[in-house]
Each structure stands twice: as C-alpha cells, then as structure tokens.
Steps between C-alpha positions, in 0.01 A plus 500: 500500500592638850246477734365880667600534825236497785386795561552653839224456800238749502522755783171452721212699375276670775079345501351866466170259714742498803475791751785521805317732792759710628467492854833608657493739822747769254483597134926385526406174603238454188774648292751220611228238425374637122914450476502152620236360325605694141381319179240307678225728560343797297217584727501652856248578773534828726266474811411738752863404745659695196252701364601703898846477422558613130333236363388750189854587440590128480217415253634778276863316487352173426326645201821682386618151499243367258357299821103505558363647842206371681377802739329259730347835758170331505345902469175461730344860597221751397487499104611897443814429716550137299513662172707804560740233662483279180554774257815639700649096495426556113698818501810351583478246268652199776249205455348299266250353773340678761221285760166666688299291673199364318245752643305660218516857603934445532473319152340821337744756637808277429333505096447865483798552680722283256353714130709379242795395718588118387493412886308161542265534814481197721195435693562312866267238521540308825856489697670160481539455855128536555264206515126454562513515863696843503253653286221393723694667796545831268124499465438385099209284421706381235762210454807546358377345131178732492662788612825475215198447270328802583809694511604387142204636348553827676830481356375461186228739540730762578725506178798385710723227349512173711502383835685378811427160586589186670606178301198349572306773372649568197296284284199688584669818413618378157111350415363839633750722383611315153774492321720817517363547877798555753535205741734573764622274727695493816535188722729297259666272694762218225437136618564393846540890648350610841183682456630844749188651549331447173104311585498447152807481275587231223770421240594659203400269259170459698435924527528497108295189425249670707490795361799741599696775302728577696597334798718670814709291672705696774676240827583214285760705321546793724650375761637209278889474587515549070208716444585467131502138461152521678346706301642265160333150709132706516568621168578130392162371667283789330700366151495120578 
C-alpha cells in the first residue's frame, strides 16, 4: 500500500487576541503596512494620528477585508456630546471596539449612545506610561492598582464591555470583571524587547496568564524590518 503524501504546510493563521495599532503619519503608509504584514494579523487599532487623517475611511477598508478594527479615540467629553459621537461611529458601521475613558458619566453616554449596535465599549483605566508618582503630580489620591479597581467597577457598572488595562493589572480585571469581561492590553513587549515608553508592559504569554483578551503589541513588529514575521514570533509566544 502506497503511502499518502504529506500534506502541504499550513498557511499561517492570524491570533484574532493580537491587535497591530496603526500608527503611521498617512492612511498610505498604514495601507502599505496591513500589505506587508498580510496573513499574520486580523485585528487593527486606529488612534487619534489617523482618526485626523481619514482614519474612519481606513477602518471601513479593513472591515471590507474581513479584518477587525479597534477605534482606540479614547472619547472623553460631556455625556450628550459622547453619545451622539458614539451612535454616529455606530452609523458607519467601521469598528468592532471603540475606548472612553473610565469616567462614569463618559461610560453611560458611550452605552446609550451604542443601542443595539454590536460595538464593544472599552473603558480606559489607567495609561501605561503612568505610574504612582505621575498620578500624585496629576492630583489623584489614588495609586495606580486602586484607581484601575475603581474604574473596573465603573466599567462594569455602566453596561460597557471590558476594560483597558496594563499587564499587571489585568488579573484584577479578569477576578472583577469575570469571565467574558474584555481585558485589553497594550504594553506587550516578546522577550528581551526595549520597554519604549511603556511603565508597565509585559510578555505575551505573561498578559494572558494574567488575565488578558486581547493583547496590542504595536513597535516590536511595526517597525520590524519583516513586520509579518513579527507579528507570527508574538503570535508563537501567545500559542507556546
């Protein structure tokens, strides 16, 4: 009896937990890169350097392309003007997440604003480059641990759907939040990477021990000189 031939290599399958921030100066430029790195990544983060140039216009392209988008506008203003904003990001249909900062009045309107839209909303807990000391200087009574803590409950409290948080943070988010609670988190840095300007990043393997659903990773592969095989190593260390 002949033996079947091997079948061929698998093509590389895309971690839907891995989120690439977008942060070229021009919508052409984050074009070229979604081209570069192909296969490797389904899931994409538009900040606020696109959201002035086209950035909604991009998001809608990704999600012609079956990719995920990860409006990352971090919506902080009065609550009538936060939900009328939230509802017309729902009307175009562009994102699949969409952060506010973890105020409870901003959580609310970004709810109401959202109806029946499938639009996860993203509370901002504490920015990653902030530490104990630079809260002090802003004027909280709060360190960084008590003040995620509180703003996870507001999260919760509003209806919205998970959270922004540091690595080191996410554990508390998944015990608070439970199981289908959204843990986002940026700061991923593989093995042996420089920090940037991240006060409190980890690996991937550590984020999702600790907690994480979904981590964003954006130097390490972005300016990678193969952003694709980057994104395939972290992708490899959230599998291993």
């Amino acid at each position: 009896m002949t033996a079947a031939p091997d079948a061929p290599a698998r093509a590389p399958t895309a971690d839907p937990r891995l989120i690439v921030p977008l942060d070229q100066p021009t919508t052409g430029e984050a074009r070229d890169l979604v081209e570069r790195i192909g296969d490797a990544v389904s899931f994409y983060k538009i900040g606020l350097q696109l959201l002035a140039g086209h950035g909604m216009s991009l998001a809608g392209e990704l999600r012609d392309q079956g990719k995920q988008v990860f409006l990352d506008w971090k919506l902080h203003d009065i609550g009538a003007t936060v939900e009328k904003a939230t509802a017309t990001i729902c009307g175009f249909g562009a994102g699949d997440f969409l952060t506010v900062h973890a105020e409870p009045q901003v959580l609310a309107a970004a709810v109401k604003g959202r109806g029946s839209s499938p639009l996860k909303i993203l509370g901002v807990t504490v920015m990653t480059s902030l530490t104990d000391e630079d809260l002090k200087a802003m004027g909280y009574g709060l360190g960084v641990e008590a003040l995620v803590e509180r703003r996870i409950r507001q999260v919760l409290d509003a209806g919205a759907d998970g959270v922004i948080a540091s690595p080191q943070e996410a554990a508390l988010a998944r015990k608070i939040g439970g199981p289908d609670f959204l843990v986002v988190t940026p700061g991923i840095r593989p093995a042996g990477a420089s920090l940037d300007d991240q006060a409190r990043a980890a690996t991937p393997a550590d984020a999702l021990k600790n907690g994480a659903s979904h981590l964003v990773c954006g130097r390490p592969i972005t300016n990678a000189e193969d952003p694709r095989a980057a994104a395939l190593a972290i992708v490899n260390e959230m599998r291993g």
